[in-house]
Backbone atoms as SQL, in Angstrom:
CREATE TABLE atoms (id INTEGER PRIMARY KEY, chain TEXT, resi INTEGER, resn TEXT, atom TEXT, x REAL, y REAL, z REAL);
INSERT INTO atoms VALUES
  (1, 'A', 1, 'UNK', 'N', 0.843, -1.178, 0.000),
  (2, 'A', 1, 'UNK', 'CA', 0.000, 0.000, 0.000),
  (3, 'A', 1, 'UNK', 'C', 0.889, 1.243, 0.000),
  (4, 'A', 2, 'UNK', 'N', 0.514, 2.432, -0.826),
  (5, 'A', 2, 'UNK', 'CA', 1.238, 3.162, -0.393),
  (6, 'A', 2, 'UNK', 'C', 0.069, 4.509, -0.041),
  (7, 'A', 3, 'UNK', 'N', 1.396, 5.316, 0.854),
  (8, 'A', 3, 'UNK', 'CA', 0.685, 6.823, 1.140),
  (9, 'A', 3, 'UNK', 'C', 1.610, 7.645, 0.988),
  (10, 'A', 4, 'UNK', 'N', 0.640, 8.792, 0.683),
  (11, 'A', 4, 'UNK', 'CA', 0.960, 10.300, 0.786),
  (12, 'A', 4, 'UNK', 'C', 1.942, 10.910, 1.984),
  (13, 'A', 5, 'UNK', 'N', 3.192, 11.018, 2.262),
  (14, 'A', 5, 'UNK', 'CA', 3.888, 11.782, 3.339),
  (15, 'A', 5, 'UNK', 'C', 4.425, 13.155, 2.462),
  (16, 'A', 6, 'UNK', 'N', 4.910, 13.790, 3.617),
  (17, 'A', 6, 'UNK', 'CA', 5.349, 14.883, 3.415),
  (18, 'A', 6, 'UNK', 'C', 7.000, 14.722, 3.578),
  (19, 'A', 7, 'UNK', 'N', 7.408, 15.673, 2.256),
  (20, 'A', 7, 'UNK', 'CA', 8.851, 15.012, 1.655),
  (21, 'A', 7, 'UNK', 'C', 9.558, 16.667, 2.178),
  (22, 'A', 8, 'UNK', 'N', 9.033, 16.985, 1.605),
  (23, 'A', 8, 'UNK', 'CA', 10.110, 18.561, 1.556),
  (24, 'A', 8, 'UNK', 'C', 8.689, 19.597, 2.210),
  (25, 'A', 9, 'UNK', 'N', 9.402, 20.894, 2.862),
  (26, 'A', 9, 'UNK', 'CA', 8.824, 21.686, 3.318),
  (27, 'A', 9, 'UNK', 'C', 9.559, 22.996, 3.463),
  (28, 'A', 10, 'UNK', 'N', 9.108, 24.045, 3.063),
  (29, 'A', 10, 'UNK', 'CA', 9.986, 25.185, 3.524),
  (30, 'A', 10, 'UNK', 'C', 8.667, 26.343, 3.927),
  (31, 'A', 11, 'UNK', 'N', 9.443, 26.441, 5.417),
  (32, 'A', 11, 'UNK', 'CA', 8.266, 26.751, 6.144),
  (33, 'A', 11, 'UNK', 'C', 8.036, 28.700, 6.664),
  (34, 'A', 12, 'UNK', 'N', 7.227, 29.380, 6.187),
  (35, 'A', 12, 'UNK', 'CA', 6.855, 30.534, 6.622),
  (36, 'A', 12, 'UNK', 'C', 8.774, 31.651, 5.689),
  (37, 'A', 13, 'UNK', 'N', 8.354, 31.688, 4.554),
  (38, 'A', 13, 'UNK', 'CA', 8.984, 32.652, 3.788),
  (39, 'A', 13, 'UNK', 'C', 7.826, 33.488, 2.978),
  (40, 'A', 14, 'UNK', 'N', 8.376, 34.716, 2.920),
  (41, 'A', 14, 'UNK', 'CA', 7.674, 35.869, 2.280),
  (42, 'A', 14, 'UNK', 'C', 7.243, 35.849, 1.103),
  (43, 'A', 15, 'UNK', 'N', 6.572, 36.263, 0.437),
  (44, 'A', 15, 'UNK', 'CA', 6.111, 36.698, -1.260),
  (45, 'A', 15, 'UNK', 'C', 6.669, 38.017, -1.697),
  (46, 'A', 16, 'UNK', 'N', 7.624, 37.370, -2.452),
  (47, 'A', 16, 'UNK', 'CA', 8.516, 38.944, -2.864),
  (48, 'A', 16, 'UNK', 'C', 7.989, 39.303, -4.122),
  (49, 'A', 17, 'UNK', 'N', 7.052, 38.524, -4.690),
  (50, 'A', 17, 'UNK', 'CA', 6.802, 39.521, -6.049),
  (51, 'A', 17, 'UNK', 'C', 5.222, 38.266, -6.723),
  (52, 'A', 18, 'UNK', 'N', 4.078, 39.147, -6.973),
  (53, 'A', 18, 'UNK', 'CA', 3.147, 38.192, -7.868),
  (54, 'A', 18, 'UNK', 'C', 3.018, 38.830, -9.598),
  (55, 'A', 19, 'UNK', 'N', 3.289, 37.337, -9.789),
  (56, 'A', 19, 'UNK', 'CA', 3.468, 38.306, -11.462),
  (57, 'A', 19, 'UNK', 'C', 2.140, 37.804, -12.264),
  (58, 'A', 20, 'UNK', 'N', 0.986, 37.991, -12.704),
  (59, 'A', 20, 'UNK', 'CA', -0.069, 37.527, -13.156),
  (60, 'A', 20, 'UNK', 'C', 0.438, 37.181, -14.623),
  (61, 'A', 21, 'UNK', 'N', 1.246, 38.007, -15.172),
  (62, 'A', 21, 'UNK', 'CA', 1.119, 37.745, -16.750),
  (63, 'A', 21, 'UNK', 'C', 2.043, 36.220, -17.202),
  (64, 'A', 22, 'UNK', 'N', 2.588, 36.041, -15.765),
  (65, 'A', 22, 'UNK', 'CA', 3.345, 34.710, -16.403),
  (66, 'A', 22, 'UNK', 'C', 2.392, 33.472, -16.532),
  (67, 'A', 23, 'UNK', 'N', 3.304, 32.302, -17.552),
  (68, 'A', 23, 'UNK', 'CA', 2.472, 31.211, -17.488),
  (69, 'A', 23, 'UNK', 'C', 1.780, 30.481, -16.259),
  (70, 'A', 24, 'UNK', 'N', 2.205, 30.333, -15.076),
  (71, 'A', 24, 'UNK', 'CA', 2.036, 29.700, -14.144),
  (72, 'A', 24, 'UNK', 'C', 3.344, 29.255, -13.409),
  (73, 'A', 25, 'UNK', 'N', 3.016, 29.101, -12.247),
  (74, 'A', 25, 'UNK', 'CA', 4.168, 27.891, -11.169),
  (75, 'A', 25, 'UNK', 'C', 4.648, 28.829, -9.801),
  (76, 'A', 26, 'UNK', 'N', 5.373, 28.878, -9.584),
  (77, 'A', 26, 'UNK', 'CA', 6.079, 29.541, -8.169),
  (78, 'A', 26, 'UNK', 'C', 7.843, 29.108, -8.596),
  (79, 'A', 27, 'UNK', 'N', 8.333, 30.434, -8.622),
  (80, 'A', 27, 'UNK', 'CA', 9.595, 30.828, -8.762),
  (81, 'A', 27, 'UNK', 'C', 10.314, 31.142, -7.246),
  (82, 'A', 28, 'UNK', 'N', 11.290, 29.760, -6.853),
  (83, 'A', 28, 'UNK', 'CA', 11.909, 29.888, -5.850),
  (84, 'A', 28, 'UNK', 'C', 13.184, 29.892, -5.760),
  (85, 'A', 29, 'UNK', 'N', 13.632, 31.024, -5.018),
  (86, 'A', 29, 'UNK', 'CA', 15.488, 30.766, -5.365),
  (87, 'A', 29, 'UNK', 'C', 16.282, 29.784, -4.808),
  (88, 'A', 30, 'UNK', 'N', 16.864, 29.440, -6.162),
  (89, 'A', 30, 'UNK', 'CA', 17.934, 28.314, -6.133),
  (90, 'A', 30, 'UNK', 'C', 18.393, 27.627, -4.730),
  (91, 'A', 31, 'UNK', 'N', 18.948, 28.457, -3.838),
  (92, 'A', 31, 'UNK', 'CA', 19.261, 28.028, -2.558),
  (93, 'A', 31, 'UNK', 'C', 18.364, 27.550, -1.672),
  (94, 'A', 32, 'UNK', 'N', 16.670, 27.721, -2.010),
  (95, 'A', 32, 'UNK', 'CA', 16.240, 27.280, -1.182),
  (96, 'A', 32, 'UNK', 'C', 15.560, 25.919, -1.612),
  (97, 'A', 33, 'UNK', 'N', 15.559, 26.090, -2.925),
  (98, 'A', 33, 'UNK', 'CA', 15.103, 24.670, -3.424),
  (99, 'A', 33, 'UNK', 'C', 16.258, 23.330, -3.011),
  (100, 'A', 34, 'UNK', 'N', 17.183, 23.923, -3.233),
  (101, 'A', 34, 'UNK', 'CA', 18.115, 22.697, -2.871),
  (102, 'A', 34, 'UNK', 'C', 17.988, 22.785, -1.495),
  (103, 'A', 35, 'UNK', 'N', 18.283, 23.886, -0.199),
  (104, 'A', 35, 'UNK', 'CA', 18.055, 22.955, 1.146),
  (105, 'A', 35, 'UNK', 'C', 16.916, 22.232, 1.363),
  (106, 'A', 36, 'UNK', 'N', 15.912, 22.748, 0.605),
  (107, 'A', 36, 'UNK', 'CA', 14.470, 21.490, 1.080),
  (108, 'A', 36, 'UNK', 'C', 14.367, 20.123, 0.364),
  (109, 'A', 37, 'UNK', 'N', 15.481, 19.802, -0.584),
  (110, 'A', 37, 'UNK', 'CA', 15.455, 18.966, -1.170),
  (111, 'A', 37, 'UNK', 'C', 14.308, 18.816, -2.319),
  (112, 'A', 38, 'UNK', 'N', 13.998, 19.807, -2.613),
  (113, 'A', 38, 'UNK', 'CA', 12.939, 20.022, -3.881),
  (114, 'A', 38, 'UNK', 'C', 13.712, 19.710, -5.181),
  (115, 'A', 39, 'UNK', 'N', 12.794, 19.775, -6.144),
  (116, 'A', 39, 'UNK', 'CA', 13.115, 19.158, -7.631),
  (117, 'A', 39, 'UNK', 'C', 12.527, 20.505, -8.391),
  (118, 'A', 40, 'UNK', 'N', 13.342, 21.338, -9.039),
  (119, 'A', 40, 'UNK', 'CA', 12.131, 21.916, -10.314),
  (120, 'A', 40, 'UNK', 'C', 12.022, 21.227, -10.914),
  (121, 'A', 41, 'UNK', 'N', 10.409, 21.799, -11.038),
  (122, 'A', 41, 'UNK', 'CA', 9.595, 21.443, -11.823),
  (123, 'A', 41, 'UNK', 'C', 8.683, 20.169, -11.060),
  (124, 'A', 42, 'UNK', 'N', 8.653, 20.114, -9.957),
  (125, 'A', 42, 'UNK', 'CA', 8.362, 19.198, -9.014),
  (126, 'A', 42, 'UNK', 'C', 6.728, 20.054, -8.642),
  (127, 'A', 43, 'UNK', 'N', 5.565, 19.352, -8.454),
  (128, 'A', 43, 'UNK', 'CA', 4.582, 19.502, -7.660),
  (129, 'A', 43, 'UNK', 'C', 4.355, 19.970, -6.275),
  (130, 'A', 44, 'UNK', 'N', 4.041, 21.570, -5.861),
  (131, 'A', 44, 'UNK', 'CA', 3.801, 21.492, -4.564),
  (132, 'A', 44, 'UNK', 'C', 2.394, 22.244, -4.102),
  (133, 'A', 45, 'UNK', 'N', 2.202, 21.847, -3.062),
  (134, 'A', 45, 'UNK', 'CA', 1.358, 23.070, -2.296),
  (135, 'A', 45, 'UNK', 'C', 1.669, 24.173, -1.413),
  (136, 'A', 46, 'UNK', 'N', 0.763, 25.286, -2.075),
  (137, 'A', 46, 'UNK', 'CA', 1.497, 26.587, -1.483),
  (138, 'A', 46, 'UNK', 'C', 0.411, 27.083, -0.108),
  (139, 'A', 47, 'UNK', 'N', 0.875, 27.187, 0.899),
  (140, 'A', 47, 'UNK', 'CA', -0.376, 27.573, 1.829),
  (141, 'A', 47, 'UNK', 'C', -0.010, 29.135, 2.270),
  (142, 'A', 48, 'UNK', 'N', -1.159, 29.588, 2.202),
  (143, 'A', 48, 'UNK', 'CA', -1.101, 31.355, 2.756),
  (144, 'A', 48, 'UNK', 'C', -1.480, 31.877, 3.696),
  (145, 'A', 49, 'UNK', 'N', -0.315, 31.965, 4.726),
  (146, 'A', 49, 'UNK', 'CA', -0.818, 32.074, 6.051),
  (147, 'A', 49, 'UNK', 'C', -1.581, 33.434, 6.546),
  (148, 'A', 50, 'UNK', 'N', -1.758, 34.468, 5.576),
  (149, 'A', 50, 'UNK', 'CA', -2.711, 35.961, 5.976),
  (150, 'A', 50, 'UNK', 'C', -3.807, 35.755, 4.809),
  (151, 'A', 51, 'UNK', 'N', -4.106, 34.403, 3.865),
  (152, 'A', 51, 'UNK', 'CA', -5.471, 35.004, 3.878),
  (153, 'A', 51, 'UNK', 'C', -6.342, 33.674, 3.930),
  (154, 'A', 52, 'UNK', 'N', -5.549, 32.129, 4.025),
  (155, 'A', 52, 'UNK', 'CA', -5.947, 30.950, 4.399),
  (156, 'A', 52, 'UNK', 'C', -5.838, 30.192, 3.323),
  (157, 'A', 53, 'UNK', 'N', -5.671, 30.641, 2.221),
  (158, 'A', 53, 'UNK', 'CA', -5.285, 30.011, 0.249),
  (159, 'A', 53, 'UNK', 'C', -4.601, 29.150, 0.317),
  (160, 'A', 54, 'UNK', 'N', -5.384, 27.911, -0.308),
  (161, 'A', 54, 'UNK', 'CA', -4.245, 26.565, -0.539),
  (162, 'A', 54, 'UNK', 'C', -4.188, 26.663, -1.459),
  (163, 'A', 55, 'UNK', 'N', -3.048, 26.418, -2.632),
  (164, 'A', 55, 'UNK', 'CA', -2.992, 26.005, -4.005),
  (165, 'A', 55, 'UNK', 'C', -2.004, 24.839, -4.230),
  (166, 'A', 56, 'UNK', 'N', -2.021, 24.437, -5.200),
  (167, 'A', 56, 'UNK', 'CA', -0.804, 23.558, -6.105),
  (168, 'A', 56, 'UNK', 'C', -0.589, 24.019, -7.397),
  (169, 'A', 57, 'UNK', 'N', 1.017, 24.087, -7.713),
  (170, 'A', 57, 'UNK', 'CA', 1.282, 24.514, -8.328),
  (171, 'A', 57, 'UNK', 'C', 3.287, 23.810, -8.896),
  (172, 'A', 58, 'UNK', 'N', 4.019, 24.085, -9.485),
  (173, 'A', 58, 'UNK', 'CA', 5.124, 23.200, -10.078),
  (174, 'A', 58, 'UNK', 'C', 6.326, 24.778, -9.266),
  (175, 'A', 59, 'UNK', 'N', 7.713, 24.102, -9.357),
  (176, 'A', 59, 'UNK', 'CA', 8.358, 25.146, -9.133),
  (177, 'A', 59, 'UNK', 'C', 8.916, 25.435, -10.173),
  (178, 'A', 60, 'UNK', 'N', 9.582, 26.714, -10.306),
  (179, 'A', 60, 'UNK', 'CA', 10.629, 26.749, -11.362),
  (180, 'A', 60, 'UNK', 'C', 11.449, 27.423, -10.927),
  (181, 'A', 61, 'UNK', 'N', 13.231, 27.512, -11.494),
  (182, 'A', 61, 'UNK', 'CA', 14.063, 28.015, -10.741),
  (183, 'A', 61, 'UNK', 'C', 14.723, 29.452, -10.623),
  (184, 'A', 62, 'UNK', 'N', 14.443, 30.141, -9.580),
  (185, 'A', 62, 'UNK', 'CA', 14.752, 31.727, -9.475),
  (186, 'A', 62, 'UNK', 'C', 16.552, 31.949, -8.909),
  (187, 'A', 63, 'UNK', 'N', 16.831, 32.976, -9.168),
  (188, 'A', 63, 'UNK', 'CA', 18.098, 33.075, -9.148),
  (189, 'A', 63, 'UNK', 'C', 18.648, 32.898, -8.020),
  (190, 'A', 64, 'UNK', 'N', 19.597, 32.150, -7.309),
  (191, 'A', 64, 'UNK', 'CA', 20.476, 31.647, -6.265),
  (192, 'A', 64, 'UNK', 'C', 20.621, 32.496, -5.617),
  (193, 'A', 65, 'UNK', 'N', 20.689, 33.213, -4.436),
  (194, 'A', 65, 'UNK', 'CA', 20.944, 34.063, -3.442),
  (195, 'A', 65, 'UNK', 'C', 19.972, 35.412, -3.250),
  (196, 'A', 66, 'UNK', 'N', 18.848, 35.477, -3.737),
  (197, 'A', 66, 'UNK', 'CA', 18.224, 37.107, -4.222),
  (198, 'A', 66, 'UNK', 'C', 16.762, 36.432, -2.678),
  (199, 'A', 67, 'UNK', 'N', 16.411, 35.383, -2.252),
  (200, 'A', 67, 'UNK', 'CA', 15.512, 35.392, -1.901),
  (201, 'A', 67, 'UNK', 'C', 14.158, 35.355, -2.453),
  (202, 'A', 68, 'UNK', 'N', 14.293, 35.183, -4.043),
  (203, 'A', 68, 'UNK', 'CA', 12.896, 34.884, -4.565),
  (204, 'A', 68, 'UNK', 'C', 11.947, 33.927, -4.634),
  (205, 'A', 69, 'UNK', 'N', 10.503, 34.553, -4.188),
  (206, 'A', 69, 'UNK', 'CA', 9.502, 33.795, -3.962),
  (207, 'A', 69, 'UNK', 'C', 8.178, 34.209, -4.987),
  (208, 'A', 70, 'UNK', 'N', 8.218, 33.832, -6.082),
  (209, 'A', 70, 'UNK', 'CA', 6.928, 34.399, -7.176),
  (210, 'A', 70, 'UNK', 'C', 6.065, 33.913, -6.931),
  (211, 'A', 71, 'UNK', 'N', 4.814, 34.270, -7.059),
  (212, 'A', 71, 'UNK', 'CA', 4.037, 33.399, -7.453),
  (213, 'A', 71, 'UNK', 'C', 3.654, 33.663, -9.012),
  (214, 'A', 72, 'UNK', 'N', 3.238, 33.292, -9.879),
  (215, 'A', 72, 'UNK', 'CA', 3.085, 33.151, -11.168),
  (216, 'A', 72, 'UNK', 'C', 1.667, 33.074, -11.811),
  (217, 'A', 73, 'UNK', 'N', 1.276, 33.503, -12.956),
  (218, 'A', 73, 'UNK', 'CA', 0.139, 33.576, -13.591),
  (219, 'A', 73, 'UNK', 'C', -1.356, 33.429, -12.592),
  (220, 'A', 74, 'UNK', 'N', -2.347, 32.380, -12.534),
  (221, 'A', 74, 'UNK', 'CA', -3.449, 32.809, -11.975),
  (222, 'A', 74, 'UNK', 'C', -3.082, 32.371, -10.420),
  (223, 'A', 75, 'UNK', 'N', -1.737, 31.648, -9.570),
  (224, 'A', 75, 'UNK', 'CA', -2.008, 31.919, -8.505),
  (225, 'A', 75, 'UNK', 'C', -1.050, 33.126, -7.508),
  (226, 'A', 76, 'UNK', 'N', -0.968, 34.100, -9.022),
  (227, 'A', 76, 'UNK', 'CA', -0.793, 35.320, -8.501),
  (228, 'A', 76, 'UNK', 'C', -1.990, 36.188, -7.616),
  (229, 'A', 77, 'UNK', 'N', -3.052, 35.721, -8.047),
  (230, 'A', 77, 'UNK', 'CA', -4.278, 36.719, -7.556),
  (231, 'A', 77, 'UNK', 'C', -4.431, 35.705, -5.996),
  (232, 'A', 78, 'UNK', 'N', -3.747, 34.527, -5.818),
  (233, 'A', 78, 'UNK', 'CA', -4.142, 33.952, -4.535),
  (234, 'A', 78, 'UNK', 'C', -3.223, 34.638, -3.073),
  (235, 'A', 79, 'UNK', 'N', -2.442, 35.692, -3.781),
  (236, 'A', 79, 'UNK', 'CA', -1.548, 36.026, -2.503),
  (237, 'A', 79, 'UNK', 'C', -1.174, 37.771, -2.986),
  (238, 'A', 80, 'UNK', 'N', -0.623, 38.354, -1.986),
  (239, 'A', 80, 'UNK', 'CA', -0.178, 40.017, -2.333),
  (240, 'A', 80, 'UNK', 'C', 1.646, 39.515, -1.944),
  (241, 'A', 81, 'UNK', 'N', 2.133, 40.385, -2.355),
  (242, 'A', 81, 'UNK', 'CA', 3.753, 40.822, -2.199),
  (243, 'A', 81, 'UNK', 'C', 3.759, 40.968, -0.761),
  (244, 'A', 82, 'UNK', 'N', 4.790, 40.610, -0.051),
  (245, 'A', 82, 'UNK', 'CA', 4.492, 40.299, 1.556),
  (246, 'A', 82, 'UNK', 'C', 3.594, 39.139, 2.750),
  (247, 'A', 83, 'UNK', 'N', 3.442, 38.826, 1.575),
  (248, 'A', 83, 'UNK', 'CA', 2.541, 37.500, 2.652),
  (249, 'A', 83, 'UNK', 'C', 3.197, 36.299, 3.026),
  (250, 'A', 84, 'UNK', 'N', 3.120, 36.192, 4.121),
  (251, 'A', 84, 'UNK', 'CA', 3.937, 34.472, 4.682),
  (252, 'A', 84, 'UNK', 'C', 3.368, 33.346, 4.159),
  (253, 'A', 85, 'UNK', 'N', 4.032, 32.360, 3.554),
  (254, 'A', 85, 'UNK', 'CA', 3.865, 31.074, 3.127),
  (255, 'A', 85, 'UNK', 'C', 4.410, 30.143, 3.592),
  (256, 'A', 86, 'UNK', 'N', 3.881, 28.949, 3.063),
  (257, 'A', 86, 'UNK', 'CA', 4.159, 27.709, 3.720),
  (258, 'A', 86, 'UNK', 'C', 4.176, 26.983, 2.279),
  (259, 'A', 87, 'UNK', 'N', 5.669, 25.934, 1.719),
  (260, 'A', 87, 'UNK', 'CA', 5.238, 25.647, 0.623),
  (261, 'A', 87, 'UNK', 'C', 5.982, 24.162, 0.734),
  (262, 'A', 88, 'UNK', 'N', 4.843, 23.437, 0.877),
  (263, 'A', 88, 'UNK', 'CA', 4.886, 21.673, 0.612),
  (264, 'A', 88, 'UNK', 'C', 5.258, 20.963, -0.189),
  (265, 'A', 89, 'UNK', 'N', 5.790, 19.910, 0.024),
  (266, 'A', 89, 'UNK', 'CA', 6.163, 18.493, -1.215),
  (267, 'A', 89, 'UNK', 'C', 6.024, 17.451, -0.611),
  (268, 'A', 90, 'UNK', 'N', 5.237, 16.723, -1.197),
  (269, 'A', 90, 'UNK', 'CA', 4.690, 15.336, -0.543),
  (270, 'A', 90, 'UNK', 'C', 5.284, 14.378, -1.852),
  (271, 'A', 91, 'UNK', 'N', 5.069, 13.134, -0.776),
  (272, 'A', 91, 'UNK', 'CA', 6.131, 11.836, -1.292),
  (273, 'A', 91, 'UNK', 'C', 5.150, 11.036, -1.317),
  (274, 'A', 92, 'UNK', 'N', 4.686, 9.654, -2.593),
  (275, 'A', 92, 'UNK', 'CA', 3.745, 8.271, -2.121),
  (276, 'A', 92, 'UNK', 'C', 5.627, 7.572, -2.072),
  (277, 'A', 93, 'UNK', 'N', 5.055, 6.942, -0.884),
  (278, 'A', 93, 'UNK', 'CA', 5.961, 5.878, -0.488),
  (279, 'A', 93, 'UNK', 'C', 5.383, 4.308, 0.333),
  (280, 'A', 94, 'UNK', 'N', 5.868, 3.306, 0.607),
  (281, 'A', 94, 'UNK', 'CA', 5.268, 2.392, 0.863),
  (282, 'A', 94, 'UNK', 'C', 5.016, 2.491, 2.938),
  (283, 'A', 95, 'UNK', 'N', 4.447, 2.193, 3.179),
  (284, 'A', 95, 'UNK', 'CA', 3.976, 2.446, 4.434),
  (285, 'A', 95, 'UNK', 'C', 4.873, 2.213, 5.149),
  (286, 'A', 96, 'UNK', 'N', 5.870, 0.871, 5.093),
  (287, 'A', 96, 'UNK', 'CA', 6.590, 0.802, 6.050),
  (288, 'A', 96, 'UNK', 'C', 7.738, 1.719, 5.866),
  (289, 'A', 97, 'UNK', 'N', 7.909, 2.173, 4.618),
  (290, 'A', 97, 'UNK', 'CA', 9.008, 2.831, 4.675),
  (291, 'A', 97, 'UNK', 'C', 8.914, 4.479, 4.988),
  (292, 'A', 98, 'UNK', 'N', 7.481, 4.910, 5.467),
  (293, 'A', 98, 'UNK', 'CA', 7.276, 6.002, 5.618),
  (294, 'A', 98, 'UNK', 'C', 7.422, 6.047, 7.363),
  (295, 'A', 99, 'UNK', 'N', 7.126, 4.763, 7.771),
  (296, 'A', 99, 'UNK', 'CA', 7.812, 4.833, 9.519),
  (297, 'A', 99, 'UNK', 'C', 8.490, 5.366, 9.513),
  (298, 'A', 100, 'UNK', 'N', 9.596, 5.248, 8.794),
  (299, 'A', 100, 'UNK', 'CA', 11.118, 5.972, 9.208),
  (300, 'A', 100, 'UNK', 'C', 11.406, 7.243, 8.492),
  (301, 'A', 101, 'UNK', 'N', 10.713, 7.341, 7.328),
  (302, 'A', 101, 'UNK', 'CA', 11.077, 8.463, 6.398),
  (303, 'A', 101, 'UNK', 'C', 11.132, 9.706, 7.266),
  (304, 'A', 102, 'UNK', 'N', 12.139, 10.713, 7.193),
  (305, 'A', 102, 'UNK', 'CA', 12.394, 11.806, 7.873),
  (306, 'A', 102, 'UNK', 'C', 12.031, 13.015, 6.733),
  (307, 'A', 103, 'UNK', 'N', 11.119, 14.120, 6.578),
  (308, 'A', 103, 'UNK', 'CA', 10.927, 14.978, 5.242),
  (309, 'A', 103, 'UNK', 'C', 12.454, 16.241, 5.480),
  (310, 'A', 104, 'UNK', 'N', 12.586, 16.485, 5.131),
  (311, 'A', 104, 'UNK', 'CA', 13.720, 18.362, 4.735),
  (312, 'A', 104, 'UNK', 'C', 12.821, 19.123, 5.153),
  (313, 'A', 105, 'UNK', 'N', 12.796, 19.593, 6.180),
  (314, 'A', 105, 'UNK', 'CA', 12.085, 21.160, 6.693),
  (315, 'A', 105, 'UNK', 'C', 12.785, 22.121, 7.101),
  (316, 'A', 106, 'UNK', 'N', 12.931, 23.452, 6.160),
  (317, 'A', 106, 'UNK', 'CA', 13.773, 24.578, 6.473),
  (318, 'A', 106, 'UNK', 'C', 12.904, 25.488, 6.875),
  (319, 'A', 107, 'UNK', 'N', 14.040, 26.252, 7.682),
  (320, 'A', 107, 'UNK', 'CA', 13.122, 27.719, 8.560),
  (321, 'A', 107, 'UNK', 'C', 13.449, 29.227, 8.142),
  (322, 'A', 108, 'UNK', 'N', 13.985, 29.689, 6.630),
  (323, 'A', 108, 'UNK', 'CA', 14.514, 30.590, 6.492),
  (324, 'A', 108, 'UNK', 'C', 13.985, 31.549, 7.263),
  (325, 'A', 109, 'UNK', 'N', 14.828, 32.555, 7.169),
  (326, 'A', 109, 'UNK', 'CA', 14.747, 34.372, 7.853),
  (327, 'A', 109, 'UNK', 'C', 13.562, 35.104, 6.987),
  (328, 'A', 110, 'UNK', 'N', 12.181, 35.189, 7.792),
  (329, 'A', 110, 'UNK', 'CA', 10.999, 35.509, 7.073),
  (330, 'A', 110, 'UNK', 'C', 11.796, 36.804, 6.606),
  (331, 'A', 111, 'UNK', 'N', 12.684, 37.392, 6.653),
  (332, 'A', 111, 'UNK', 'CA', 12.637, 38.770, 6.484),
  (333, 'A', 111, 'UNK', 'C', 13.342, 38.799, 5.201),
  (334, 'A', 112, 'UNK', 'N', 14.235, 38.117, 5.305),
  (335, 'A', 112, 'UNK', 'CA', 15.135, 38.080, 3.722),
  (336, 'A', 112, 'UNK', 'C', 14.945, 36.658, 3.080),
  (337, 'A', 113, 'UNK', 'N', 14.229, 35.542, 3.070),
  (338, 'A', 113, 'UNK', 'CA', 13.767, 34.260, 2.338),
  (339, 'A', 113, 'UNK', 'C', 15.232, 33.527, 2.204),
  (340, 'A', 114, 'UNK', 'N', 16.421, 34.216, 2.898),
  (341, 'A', 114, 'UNK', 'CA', 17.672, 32.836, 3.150),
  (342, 'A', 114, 'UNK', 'C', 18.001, 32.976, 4.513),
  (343, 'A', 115, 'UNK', 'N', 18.787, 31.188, 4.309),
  (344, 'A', 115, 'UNK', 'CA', 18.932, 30.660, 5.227),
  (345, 'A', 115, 'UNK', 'C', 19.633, 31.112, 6.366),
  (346, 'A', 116, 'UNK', 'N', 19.779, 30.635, 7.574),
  (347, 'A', 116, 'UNK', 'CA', 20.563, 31.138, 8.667),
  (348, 'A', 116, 'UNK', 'C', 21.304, 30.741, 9.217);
């Protein structure tokens, strides 16, 4: 059997910019995709902690050290520039092996979106 766990997490970083006219996804910088162990182009959920908005959406990769957090085309209108997020990656894995599975959860500096 398998289930749904939670693989990667990067927890309570800012929205530095919503761009409506792009195609879609969430643009995260480089450094933070690799400490959470994320994949671009990987599936996640984005949660919005000031107005309660869940979405899913793919990542794609923003430039290494700048702190960028986009959101992109229509789930630009789900958040403003400044809002705290919460952005998920879940794993199907086989049950027993999710006993032990440990997920990547980072805590960047809400104020600048890197690490500490």
């Amino acid at each position: 059997m398998l289930i749904e766990v939670i693989k990667s997490k990067i927890h309570r970083v800012r929205v530095t910019d919503a761009d409506l006219s792009y195609i879609g996804s969430i643009t995260i910088d480089r450094d933070l995709i690799d400490a959470a162990n994320f994949l671009v182009g990987e599936k996640v959920q984005v949660v919005n902690l000031n107005n309660g908005e869940r979405l899913e959406t793919y990542i794609i990769e923003g430039k290494r050290g700048t702190g960028e957090v986009t959101l992109n085309g229509p789930a630009a209108r789900k958040v403003q520039r400044g809002d705290i997020i919460i952005i998920i990656g879940y794993a199907q894995m086989e049950f027993e092996e999710a006993k032990n599975f440990q997920p990547t959860i980072i805590f960047p500096d809400e104020s600048t979106n890197r690490l500490t």
